[in-house]
N, C-alpha and C positions, 0 to 999 in steps of 0.2 A: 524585442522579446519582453514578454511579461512573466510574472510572477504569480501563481494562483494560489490560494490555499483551499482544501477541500476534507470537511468534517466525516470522518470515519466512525458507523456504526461501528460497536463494537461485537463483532462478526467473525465467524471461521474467514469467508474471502467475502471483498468487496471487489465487484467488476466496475471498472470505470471505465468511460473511453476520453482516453485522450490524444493528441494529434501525434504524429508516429517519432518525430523527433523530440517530443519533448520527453525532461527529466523530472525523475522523482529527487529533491532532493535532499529530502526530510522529512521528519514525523516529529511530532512534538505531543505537549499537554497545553492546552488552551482554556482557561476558565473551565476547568474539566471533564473537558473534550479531546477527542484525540483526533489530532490535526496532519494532515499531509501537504506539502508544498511543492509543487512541480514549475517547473520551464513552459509557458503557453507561446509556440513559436508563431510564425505570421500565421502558415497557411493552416487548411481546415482538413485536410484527410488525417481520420482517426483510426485506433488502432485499441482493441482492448486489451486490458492490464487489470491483473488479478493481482488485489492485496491483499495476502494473506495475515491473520492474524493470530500469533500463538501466545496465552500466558504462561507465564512462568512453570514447570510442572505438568503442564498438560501434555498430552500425547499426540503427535499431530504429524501426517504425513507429508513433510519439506519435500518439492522436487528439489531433485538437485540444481537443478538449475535456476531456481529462486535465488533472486540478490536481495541479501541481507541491505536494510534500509535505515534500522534504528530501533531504538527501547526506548518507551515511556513508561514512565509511573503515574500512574492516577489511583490513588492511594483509595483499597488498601492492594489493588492488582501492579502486577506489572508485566508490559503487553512488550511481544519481539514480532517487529512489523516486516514482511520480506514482499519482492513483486516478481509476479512471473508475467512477462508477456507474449503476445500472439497466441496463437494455439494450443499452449497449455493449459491443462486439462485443473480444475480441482473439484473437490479430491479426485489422483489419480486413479484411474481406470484397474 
């Protein structure tokens, strides 16, 4: 298993695909950028995963079922990064 990291616009949701087992398992600030780091397992079947991205204050419709992933500061914002995967919808319906 490898280790990826992958640069997030800063965006209501970013769609990514990645392989079905692997994990998200971090967000950071990177020479500031705001960064994600997931689990890259062997095989290739993919699965999309919506990152959502809320600042601070803002008003933003969370599924529930979004797992909370992490906060970053990239000054002067600060971003609350959650993922929903498969079939969830954003914004919902």
């Amino acid at each position: 298993m490898t280790i990826f990291k992958y640069l997030l616009p800063i965006q209501d949701c970013v769609e990514l695909d990645l392989p079905y087992t692997s994990r998200v398992l971090s967000v950071g600030n990177q020479r500031g950028e705001l960064c994600l780091w997931a689990t890259m397992p062997e095989h290739v079947c993919t699965c999309k995963r919506f990152i959502l991205i809320v600042g601070t204050g803002m008003d933003a419709p969370i599924p529930s079922e979004a797992r909370f992933v992490g906060t970053v500061q990239i000054e002067p914002f600060v971003w609350h990064v959650f993922e929903c995967e498969g079939e969830t919808r954003y914004p919902p319906a």
